[in-house]
N, C-alpha and C positions, 0 to 999 in steps of 0.2 A: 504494500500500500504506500509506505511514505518513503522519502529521502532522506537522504542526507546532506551537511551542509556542504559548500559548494569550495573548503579545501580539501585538499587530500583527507581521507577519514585514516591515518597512520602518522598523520601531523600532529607534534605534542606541542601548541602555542605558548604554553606559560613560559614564562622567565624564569632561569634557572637560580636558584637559591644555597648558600653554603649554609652548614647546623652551626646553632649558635655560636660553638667555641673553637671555629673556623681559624688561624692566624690571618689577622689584617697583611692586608698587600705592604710589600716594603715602599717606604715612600721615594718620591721620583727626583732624580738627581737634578740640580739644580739647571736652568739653561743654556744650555752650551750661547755663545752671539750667533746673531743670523744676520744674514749679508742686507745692508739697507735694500725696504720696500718688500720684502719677502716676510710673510708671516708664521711663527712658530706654527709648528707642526700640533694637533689639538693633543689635548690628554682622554686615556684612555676613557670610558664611562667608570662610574664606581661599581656596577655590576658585574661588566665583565673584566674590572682589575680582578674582582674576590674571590670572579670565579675561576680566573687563571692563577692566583697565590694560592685556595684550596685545590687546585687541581697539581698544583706544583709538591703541596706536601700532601699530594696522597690520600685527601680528604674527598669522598666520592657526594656528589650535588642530586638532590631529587626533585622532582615538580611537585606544587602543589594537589595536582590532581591524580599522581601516581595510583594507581590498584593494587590491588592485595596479587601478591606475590602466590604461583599454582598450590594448589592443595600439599602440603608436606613440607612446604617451606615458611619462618616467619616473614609478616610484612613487615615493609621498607616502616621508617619512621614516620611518614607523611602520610598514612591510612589514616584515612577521614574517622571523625570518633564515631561509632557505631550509635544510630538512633538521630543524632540532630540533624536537623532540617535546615535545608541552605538554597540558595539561589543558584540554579544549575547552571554551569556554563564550561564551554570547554570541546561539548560533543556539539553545538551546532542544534541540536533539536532542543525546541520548546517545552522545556520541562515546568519552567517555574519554580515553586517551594517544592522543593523534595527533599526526600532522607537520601544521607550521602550514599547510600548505598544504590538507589537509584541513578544516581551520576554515573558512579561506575558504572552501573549495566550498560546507560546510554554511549560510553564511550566506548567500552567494548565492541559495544554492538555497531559504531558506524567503524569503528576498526577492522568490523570482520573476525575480530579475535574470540573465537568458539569457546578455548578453554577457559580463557579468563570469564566468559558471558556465563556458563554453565557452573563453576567453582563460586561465582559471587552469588547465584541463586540458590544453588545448592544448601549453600554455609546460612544465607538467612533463611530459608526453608529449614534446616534443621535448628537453627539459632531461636527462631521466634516464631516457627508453624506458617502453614498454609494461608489463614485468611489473611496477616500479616503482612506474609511476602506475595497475595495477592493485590490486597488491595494498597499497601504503602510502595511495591515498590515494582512489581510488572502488570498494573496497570496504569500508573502514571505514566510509566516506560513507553507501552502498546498506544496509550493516546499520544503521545508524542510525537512516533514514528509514524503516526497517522498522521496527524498534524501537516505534519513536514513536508509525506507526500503528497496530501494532497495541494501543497502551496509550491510545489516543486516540479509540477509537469511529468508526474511517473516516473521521475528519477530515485535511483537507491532503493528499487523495491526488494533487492538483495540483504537488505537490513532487517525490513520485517520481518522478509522470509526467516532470515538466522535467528533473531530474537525468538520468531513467537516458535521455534523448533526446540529452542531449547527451555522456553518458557512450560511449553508440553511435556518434556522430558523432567525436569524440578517438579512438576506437580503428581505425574505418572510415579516418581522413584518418592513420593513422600513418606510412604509406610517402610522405604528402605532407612530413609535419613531422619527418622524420629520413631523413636518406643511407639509404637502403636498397637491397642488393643485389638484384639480380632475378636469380630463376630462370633456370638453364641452359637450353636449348628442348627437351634430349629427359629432363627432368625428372619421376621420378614425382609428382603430386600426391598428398597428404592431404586425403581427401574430410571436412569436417564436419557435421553434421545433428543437430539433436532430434527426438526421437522422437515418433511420431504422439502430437498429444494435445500434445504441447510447447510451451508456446509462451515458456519462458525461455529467452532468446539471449545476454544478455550476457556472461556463462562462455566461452560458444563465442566469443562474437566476439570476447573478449578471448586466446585461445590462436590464431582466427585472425589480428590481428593483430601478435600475438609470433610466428608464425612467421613470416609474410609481411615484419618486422621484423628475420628472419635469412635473408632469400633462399629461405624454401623456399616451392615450389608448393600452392596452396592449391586447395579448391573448397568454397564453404561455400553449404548449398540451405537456411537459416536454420531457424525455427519450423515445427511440427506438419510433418515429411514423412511422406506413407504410406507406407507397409511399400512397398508394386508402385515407388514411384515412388524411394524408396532401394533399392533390387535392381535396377533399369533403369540408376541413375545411376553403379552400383558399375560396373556391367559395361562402360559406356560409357566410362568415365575407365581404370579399368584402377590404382585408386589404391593406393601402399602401404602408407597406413592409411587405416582408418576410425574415425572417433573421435562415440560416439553419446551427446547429454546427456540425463541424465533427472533432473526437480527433484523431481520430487514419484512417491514409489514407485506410482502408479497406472499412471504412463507410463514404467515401467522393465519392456521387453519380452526378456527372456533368448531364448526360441525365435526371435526373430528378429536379433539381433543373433548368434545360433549357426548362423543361416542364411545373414549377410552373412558370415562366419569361411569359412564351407564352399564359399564362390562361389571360379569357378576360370574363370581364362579365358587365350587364348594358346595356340601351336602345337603338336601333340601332344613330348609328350619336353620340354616349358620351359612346362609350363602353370605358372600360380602364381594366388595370391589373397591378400586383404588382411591385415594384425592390425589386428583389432576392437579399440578401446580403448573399456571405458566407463566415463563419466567421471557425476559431478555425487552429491547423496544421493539423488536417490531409488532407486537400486540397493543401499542399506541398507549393512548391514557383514560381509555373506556376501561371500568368493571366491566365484566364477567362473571353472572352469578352463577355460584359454585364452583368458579374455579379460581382458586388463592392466588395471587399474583405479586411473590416479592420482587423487592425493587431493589435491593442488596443480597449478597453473599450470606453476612451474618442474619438477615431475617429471614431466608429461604431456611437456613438450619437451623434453627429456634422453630418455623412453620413443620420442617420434617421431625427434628423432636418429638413435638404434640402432638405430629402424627402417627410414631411408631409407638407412643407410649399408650395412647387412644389403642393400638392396634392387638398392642400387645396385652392390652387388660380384655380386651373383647375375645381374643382367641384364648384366654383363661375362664372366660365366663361362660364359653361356649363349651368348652372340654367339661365344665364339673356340670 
C-alpha cells in the first residue's frame, strides 16, 4: 500500500555523536601568515573535530536513532528507553506520537531490514503481549505505511508488503514467545473468518492471537471464505462465537452473517448456535440487531469472554 520517503530507505541522517566522556579534540595551532588578500582556510565544525578526536582514540560514535542490536546480542547505548512516547522521525513515514519502539519498526521496515523488523516485534510481543504490540506499536506502524502510500503515487509498496509479513509472523508465533495457557479439551472454540471477497487478515489474526494468548480455543479459516464453506465450518466446530471481518463495505454481507446467527445444531431440547460478532469498517456505523459489533481489539475480547462464559455455564446446565 504505502511508500517510503523519497531518500534512500538505508540512509542513516542523524548526526553523529561521541559518549559523554569522549576526549575533546586537541586545540588548533595557532595561524600560520597568509599571503595578503587570501583568506585563512575555515576551521573545522565542532562536530566533526569530536568526531574525528573520538575516532582517533578508539572511541566508536552511535546515532540517535540506532536499533536494538539481533537477538543474542546487547544493544548499543542509544536504544530508545522502552515505553516512552516521542515524535517519530528519521524513517520518512508519518508516525507522529509513538513509542520508541514503533520508530524502530518504521525504520527497519523502509530499510528493508527483515531481521531487525521481526526481533523488535518479536521482543515487544513477548515483552508486553499481543494487544500491546498491536495496538501501540504495528498498528501505528501499518497506518503509516498507509499513509505514505497513498500520498506517494504507489511507490515503496515493498515496505508494506515486508512489514505486514512479519507483523503476521509476531502474532502467529505469540503462544511461542509468551507462557500461554492452553485450552481445556472439551473447550468451545471461537470460529474466525473474513468474509468472501476478504482478503485483510491482520485484524483477525491479531484478536486470534490475543485470544489464543489467554487460553481460549480458537479456529481461524483466514482470507476471502465463501458463504457454503463458512456455514459447513460453523456446523462442524459447533463454535460459540463467530467473529466475521469486513475492510472494505463491499465485502460486508449482513444476510449472511444473519444466517450464520440462525445456524442451530445439537440434540433436540439443548440445540444452541453461535453470537455472530462483526467486527472491522466496512460494516459502516449502522447497528445490526443481534449482531455485537466491537470497534477495538480489547472490547471484541471482553465481548468473547461473556460469551464463552455464557456458553460455558449453558453446556453445564444442559448436561445435569
Amino acid at each position: 500500500m504505502p511508500s517510503t520517503p523519497a531518500h534512500p530507505p538505508s540512509t542513516d541522517t542523524a548526526a553523529p555523536r561521541t559518549t559523554p566522556d569522549g576526549p575533546s579534540p586537541a586545540p588548533s595551532p595557532p595561524p600560520s601568515p597568509s599571503t595578503p588578500g587570501t583568506a585563512p582556510p575555515p576551521a573545522p565544525a565542532p562536530a566533526a573535530a569530536a568526531a574525528a578526536a573520538a575516532a582517533a582514540a578508539g572511541i566508536t560514535t552511535s546515532t540517535p536513532d540506532a536499533v536494538p542490536s539481533p537477538r543474542g546480542a546487547p544493544p548499543p547505548p542509544s536504544v530508545a528507553v522502552p515505553g516512552k512516547r516521542v515524535r517519530a522521525g528519521g524513517s520518512g513515514l508519518p508516525l507522529g506520537d509513538v513509542r520508541r519502539e514503533a520508530r524502530g519498526v518504521a525504520r527497519a521496515s523502509v530499510r528493508l531490514d527483515s531481521p531487525t523488523v521481526q526481533h523488535l516485534l518479536n521482543a515487544f510481543v513477548r515483552e508486553h503481549g499481543v494487544v500491546a504490540a498491536w495496538e501501540d506499536v504495528m498498528t501505528p506502524t501499518l497506518h503509516a505505511v498507509g499513509r505514505k502510500w497513498q500520498s506517494s503515487g504507489d511507490r515503496y509498496v515493498e515496505v508494506e508488503h515486508l512489514l505486514s509479513w512479519h507483523v503476521s509472523t509476531a502474532l502467529r508465533s505469540a503462544p511461542l514467545l509468551r507462557a500461554c495457557p492452553e485450552p481445556p479439551p472439551e473447550a468451545t472454540p471461537v470460529l474466525l473468518a473474513c468474509l468472501p471477497g476478504e482478503q485483510h487478515t491482520l485484524p483477525l489474526e491479531a484478536l486470534d492471537a490475543a485470544l489464543r494468548e489467554r487460553g481460549t480455543a480458537t479456529r481461524m479459516l483466514g482470507g476471502a471464505v465463501p458463504a457454503e464453506a463458512l456455514t459447513t465450518a460453523v456446523r462442524r466446530t459447533g463454535p460459540c462465537a463467530v467473529v466475521l471481518w469486513s475492510q472494505t463495505r463491499s465485502t460486508a454481507d449482513s444476510p449472511l452473517a444473519r444466517h450464520l446467527a440462525d445456524t442451530r445444531w445439537g440434540v433436540r431440547g439443548a440445540r444452541r448456535g453461535p453470537v455472530v460478532l462483526v467486527a472491522g469498517p466496512g460494516w459502516g456505523h449502522r447497528a445490526l440487531p443481534g449482531l455485537p459489533r466491537p470497534r477495538e481489539l480489547a472490547e471484541a475480547l471482553t465481548m468473547l469472554s461473556r460469551t464463552g462464559t455464557s456458553t460455558a455455564h449453558a453446556r453445564r446446565s444442559s448436561e445435569h
